[in-house]
Every structure is written in structure tokens, then in C-alpha cells.
SEGU-157422 format. One record per residue (C-alpha): x, y, z. Coordinates in nm, 2 decimals, padded with zeros to 4 digits. Layout:
<pts>
<pt X="X" Y="Y" Z="Z"/>
...
</pts>
This chain:
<pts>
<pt X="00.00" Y="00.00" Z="00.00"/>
<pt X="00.15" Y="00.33" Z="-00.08"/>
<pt X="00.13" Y="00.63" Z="00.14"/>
<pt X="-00.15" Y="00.81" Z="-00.01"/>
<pt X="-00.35" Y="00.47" Z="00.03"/>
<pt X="-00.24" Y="00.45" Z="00.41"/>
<pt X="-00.35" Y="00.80" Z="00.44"/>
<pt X="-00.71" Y="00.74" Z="00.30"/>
<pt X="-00.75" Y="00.39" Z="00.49"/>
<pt X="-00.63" Y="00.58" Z="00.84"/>
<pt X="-00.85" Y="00.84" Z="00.76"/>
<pt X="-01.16" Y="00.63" Z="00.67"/>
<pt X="-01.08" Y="00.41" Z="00.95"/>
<pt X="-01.09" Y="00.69" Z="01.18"/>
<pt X="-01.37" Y="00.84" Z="01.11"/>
<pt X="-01.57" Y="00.52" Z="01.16"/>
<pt X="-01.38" Y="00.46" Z="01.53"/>
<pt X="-01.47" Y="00.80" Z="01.63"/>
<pt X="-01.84" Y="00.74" Z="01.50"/>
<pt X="-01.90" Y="00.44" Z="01.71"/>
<pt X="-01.73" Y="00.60" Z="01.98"/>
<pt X="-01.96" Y="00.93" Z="01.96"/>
<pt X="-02.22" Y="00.66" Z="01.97"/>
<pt X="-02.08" Y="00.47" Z="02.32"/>
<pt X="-02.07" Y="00.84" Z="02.48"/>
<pt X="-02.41" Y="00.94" Z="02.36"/>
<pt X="-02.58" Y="00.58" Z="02.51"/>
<pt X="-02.39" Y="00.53" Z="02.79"/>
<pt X="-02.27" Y="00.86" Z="02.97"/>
<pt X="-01.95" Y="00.87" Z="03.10"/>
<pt X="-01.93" Y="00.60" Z="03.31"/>
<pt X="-01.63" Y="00.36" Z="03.32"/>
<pt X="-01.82" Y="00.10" Z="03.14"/>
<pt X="-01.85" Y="00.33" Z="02.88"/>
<pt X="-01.48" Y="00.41" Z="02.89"/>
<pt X="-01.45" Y="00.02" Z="02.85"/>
<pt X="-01.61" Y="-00.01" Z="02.55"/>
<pt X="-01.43" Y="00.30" Z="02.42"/>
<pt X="-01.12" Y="00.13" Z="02.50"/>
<pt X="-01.21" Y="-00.19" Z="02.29"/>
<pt X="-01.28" Y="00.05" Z="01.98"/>
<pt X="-00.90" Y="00.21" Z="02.00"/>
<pt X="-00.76" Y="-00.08" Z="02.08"/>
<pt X="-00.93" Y="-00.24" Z="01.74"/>
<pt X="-00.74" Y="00.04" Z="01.57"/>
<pt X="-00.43" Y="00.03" Z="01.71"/>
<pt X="-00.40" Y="-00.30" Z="01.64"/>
<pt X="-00.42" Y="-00.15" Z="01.27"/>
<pt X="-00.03" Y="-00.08" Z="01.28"/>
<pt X="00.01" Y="-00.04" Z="00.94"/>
<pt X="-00.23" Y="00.27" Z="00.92"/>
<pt X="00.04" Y="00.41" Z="01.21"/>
<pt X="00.37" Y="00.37" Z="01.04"/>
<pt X="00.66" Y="00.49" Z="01.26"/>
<pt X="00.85" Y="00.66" Z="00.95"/>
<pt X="00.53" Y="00.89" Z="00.97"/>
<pt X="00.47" Y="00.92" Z="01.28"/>
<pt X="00.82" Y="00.98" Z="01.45"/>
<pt X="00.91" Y="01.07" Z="01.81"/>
<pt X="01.13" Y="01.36" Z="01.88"/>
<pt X="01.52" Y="01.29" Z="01.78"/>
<pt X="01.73" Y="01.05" Z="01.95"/>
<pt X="01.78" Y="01.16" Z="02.30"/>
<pt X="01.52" Y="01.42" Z="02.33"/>
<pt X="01.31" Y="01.45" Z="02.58"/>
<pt X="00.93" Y="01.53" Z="02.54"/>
<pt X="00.72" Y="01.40" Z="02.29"/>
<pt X="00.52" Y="01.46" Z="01.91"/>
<pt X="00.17" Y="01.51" Z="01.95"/>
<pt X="-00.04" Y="01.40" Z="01.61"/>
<pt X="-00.38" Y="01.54" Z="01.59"/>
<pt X="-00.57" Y="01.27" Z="01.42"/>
<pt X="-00.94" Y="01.38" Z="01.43"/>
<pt X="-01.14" Y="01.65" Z="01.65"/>
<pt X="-01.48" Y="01.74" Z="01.59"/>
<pt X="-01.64" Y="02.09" Z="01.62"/>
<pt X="-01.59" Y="02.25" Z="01.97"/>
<pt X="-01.26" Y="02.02" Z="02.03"/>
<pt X="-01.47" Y="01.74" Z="02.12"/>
<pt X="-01.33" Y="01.35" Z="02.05"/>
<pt X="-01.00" Y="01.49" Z="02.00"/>
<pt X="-00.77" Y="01.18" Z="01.90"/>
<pt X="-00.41" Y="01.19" Z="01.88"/>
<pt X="-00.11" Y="00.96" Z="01.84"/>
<pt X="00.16" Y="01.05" Z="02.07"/>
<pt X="00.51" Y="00.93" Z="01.98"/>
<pt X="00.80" Y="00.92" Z="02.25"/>
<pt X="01.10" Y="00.85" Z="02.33"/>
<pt X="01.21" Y="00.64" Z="02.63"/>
<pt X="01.28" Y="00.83" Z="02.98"/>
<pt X="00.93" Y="01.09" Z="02.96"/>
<pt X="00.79" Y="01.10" Z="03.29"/>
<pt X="00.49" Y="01.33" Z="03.41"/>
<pt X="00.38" Y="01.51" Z="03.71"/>
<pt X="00.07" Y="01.31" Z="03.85"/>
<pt X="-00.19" Y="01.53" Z="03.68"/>
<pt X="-00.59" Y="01.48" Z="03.61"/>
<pt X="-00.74" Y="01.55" Z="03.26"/>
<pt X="-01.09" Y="01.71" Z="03.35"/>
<pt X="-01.25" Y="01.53" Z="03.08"/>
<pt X="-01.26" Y="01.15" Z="02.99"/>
<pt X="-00.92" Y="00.99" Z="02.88"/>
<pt X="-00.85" Y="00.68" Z="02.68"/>
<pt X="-00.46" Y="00.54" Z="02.60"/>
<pt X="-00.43" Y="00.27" Z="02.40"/>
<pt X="-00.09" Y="00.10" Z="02.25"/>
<pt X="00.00" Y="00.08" Z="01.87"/>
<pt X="00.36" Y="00.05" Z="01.96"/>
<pt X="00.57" Y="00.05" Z="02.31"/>
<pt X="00.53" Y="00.02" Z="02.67"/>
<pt X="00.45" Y="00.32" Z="02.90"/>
<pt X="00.39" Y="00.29" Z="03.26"/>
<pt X="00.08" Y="00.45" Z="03.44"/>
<pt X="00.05" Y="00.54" Z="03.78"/>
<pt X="-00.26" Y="00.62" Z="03.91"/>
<pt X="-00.33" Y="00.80" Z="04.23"/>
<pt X="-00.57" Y="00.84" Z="04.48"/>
<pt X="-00.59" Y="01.23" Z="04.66"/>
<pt X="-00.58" Y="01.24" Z="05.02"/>
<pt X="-00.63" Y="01.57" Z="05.23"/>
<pt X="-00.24" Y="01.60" Z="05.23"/>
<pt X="-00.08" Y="01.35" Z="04.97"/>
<pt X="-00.12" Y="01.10" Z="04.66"/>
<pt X="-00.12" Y="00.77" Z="04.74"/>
<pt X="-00.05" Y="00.55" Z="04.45"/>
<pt X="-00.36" Y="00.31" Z="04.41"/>
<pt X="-00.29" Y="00.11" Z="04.07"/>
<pt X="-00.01" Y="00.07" Z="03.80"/>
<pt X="-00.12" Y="00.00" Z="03.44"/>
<pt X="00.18" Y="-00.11" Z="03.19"/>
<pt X="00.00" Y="00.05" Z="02.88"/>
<pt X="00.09" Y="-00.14" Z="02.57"/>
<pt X="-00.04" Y="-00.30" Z="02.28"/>
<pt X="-00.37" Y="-00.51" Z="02.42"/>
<pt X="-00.35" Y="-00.31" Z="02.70"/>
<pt X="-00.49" Y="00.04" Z="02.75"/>
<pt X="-00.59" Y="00.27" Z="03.04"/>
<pt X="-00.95" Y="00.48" Z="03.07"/>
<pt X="-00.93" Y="00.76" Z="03.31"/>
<pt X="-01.23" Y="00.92" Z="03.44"/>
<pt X="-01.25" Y="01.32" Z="03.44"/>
<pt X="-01.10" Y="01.34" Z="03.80"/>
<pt X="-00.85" Y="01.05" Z="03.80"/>
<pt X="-00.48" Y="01.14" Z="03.88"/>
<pt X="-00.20" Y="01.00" Z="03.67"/>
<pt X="00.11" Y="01.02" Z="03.59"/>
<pt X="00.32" Y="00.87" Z="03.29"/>
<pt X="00.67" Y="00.69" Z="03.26"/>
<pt X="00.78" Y="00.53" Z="02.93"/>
<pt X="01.08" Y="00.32" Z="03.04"/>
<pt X="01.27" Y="00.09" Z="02.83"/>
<pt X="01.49" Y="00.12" Z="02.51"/>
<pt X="01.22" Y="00.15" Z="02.24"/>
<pt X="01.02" Y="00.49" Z="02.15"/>
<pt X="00.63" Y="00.44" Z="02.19"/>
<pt X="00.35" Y="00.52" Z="01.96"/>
<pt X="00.00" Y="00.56" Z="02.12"/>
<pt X="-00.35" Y="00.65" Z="02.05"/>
<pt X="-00.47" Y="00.89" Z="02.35"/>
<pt X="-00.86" Y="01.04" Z="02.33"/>
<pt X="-01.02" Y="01.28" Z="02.53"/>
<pt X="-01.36" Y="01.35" Z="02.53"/>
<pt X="-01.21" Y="01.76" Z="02.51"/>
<pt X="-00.92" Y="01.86" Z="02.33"/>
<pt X="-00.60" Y="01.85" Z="02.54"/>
<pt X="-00.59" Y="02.25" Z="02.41"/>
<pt X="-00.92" Y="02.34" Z="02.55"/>
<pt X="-00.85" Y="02.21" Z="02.93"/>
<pt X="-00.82" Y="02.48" Z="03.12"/>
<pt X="-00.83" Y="02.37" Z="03.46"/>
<pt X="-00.63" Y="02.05" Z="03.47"/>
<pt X="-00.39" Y="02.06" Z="03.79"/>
<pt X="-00.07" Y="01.86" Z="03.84"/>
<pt X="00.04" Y="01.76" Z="04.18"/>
<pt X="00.27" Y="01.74" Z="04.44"/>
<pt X="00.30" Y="01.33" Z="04.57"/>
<pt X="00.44" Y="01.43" Z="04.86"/>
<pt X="00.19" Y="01.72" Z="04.97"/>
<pt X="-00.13" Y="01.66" Z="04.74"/>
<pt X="-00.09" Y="02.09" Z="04.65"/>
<pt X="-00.23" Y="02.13" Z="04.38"/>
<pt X="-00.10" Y="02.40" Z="04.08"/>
<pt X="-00.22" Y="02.46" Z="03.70"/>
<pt X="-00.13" Y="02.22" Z="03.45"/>
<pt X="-00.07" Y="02.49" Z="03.16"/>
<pt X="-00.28" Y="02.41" Z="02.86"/>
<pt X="-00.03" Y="02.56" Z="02.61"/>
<pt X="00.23" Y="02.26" Z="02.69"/>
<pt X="-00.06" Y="02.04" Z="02.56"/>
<pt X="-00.11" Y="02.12" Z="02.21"/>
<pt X="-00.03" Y="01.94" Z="01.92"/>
<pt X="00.33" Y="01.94" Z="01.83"/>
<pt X="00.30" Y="01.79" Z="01.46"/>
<pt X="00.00" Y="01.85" Z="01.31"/>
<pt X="-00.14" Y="01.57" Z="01.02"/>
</pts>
């Protein structure tokens, strides 16, 4: 298949995972059954490697720290914003919530979650969740995570939020040690390659 053809299948693909994920939300709510099933349909395309070739979709250089953020698909208003992340090993995140529905699935790589529970005066670490592929992680709008991609491989992943990362204005990151809370800056989260 050539590249135009891989763009046209990914996009078609897409556009029908987002449609029956539209339709999940709409039934369901936001509930973590819901976020379940959303799981199942990104996990059904990730498993579509081939529409996510890593000579398109490339992490930062060798060495670099951070990662390259692909807008896939967002409809009007920012909302089912999908992305493929690409980074390289060593990223590691403050524990931070999302304020909107979350799902992480794996096309490539291993990324470890942790996910915490706030107490009046700390984090306490309630769950880790080694996201690769066949295994993804749904965060409700006021779980806390953070994110460690370990390892000697760069990862490739499909994250979706129910609102663009760009339109989350109120997401707060952490401190484990005291539970303080301070702004998560919504500038850092927009999309660093665009498709």
C-alpha cells in the first residue's frame, strides 16, 4: 500500500472509530463502562499498525526528551479529540488529572501509568497500568495519573479525550508528597505535529 493509500485507509478508518465512539458516549454517559467499551474500539485500531507507520509518525530525535503530538481527528468544539503520541524512552509526568474523559491505548511501546488516589495532604498510589499493545488505560475526568515510558524502544500511542488537550483549562498537576495542587498549563498540551 502506498502512502497516499495508508493516508485514505487511516482516515476512513478513523472516522468510523470515532463514529461508534460518539455513539458509546451518547448511550452510555460517562461511566467507566462506557470508557470500556471506548477502550475496545481504539484498541481495534491500534491493532491496525500499518495505518500508524513509525516513518510517519516519529518521536522527537534521539535523545530528546518530550514527545510529538499527532492530531488525528477532532470534531467541532474540540470534542473527540484523537491523537497519536510518539515518544521517546525516559518521559515521565507530574501526577496530573485530565478534567474530561481519557482513553490510552498502544499501537507501539510500553508506558507505565500510575494512578493516584488524593488524600487531604498526599497522593497515594492506588494502581499501575503497563499500557501497551492489548492493553490500555480509561481515566475518568477526576483520576490522577502520571506517565513513565521506560525501556529502550520509542512508543507510539493512540490517547482520546472527550475535550481537546488544548481546550482544558483547569487540569492541575500535583505534588505526591503534599497533594498541593497548581495549574497544569494548557499551552504545553497542544499538538506538536499536526497531520
Amino acid at each position: 500500500m502506498n502512502e497516499m493509500d495508508v493516508t485514505a485507509a487511516r482516515t476512513a478508518v478513523v472516522a468510523a472509530a470515532v463514529e461508534r465512539i460518539r455513539a458509546i458516549e451518547a448511550a452510555q454517559g460517562i461511566t467507566r463502562p462506557a470508557l470500556d467499551a471506548i477502550m475496545a474500539e481504539l484498541s481495534r485500531l491500534a491493532a491496525q499498525e500499518h495505518l500508524f507507520p513509525s516513518a510517519e509518525f516519529q518521536p522527537p530525535p534521539s535523545g530528546e526528551k518530550g514527545s510529538r503530538r499527532y492530531l488525528l481527528q477532532e470534531d467541532e468544539g474540540g470534542r473527540f479529540a484523537l491523537y497519536l503520541n510518539a515518544l521517546n524512552p525516559g518521559n515521565e509526568t507530574k501526577p496530573h488529572d485530565h478534567t474530561t474523559w481519557a482513553v490510552v491505548v498502544a499501537v507501539d511501546g510500553e508506558e507505565l501509568n500510575k494512578v493516584y488516589a488524593k488524600r487531604e495532604d498526599r497522593l497515594d498510589l492506588v494502581r499501575e497500568v503497563v499500557v501497551k499493545p492489548g492493553t490500555g488505560i480509561a481515566l475518568m475526568p477526576e483520576d490522577i495519573h502520571s506517565i513513565h515510558t521506560q525501556g529502550t524502544r520509542p512508543t507510539r500511542h493512540l490517547h482520546m479525550y472527550g475535550l481537546a488537550l488544548e481546550k482544558l483549562d483547569n487540569r492541575m498537576a500535583y505534588d505526591r508528597a503534599t497533594g498541593e495542587a497548581v495549574p497544569y498549563k494548557r499551552n504545553f498540551m497542544a499538538p506538536t505535529a499536526n497531520r
